[in-house]
C-alpha positions in Angstrom: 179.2 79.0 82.4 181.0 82.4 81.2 179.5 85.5 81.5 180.0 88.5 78.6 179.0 91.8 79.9 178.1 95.2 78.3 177.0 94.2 75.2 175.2 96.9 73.3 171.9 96.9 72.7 171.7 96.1 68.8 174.2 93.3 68.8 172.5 91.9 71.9 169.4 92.0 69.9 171.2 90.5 66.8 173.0 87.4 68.6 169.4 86.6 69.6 168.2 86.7 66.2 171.0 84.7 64.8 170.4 82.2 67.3 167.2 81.8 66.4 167.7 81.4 62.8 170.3 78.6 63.9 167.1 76.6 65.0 167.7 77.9 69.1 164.3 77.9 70.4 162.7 80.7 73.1 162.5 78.4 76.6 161.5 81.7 78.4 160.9 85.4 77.9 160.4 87.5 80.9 157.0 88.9 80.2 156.3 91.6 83.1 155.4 95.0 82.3 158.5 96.3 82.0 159.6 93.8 79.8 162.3 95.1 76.7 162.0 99.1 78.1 163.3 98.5 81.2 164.9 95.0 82.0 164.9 91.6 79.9 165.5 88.2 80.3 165.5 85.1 77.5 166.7 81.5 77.7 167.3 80.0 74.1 167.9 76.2 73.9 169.0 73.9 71.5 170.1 70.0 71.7 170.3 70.3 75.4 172.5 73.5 75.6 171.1 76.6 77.0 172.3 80.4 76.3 170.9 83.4 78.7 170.6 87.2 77.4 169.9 89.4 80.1 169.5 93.4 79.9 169.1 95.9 81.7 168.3 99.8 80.3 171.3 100.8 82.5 174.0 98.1 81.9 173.2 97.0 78.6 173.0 93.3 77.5 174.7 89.9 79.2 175.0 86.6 77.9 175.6 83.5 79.7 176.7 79.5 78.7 179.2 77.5 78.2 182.7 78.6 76.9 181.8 76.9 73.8 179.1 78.7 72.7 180.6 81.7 73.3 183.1 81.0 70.6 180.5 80.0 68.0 178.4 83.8 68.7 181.9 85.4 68.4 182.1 83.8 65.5 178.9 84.7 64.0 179.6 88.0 64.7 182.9 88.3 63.9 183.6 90.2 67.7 185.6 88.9 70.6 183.0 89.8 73.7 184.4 91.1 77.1 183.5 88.4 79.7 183.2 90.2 83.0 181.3 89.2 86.4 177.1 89.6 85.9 174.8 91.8 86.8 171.4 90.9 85.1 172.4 87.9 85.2 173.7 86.6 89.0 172.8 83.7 90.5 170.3 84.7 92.5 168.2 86.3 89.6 168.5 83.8 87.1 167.1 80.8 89.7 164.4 83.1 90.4 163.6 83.3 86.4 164.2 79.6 86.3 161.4 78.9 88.6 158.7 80.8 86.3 159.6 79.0 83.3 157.2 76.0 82.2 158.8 74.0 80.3 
């Protein structure tokens, strides 16, 4: 998996979007009351891949998966991302998201 960090707000929002569009479905959305003000959290899927957008109101967006995908948001966009070590979306925090999601 390859983590991109600090991406903005809007184009966070947008790579979800186009994702969607591209048949990627919502497995999870972090639902608690701060929920898009403060903190987020969303695994799409699709054919077996997974993508992860986490964000945080002080770090801005993350996205996490494979190396490949990556390349095909970068493409969408038309932007190369930074990849960087995560914050949102360590470890730690993304098992404990993992466990609340019903699939």
């Amino acid at each position: 998996m390859v983590t991109v960090t600090n991406v903005e707000t809007l184009l966070w929002n947008k790579i979800i979007s186009l994702l969607k569009s591209d048949n990627w479905g919502e497995a999870y959305r972090y639902d608690g009351f701060d929920a898009r003000v403060d903190f987020d959290f969303i695994i799409l899927e699709k054919e077996g891949e997974e993508v992860l957008f986490g964000w945080d109101n002080w770090i801005e967006g993350e996205i996490q998966c494979s190396e490949r995908s990556i390349k095909t948001i970068e493409t969408l966009i038309g932007k190369t991302l930074k990849k960087g070590k995560p914050v949102s979306l360590k470890p730690d925090a993304v098992k404990l998201y993992r466990r609340m999601t019903i699939r």
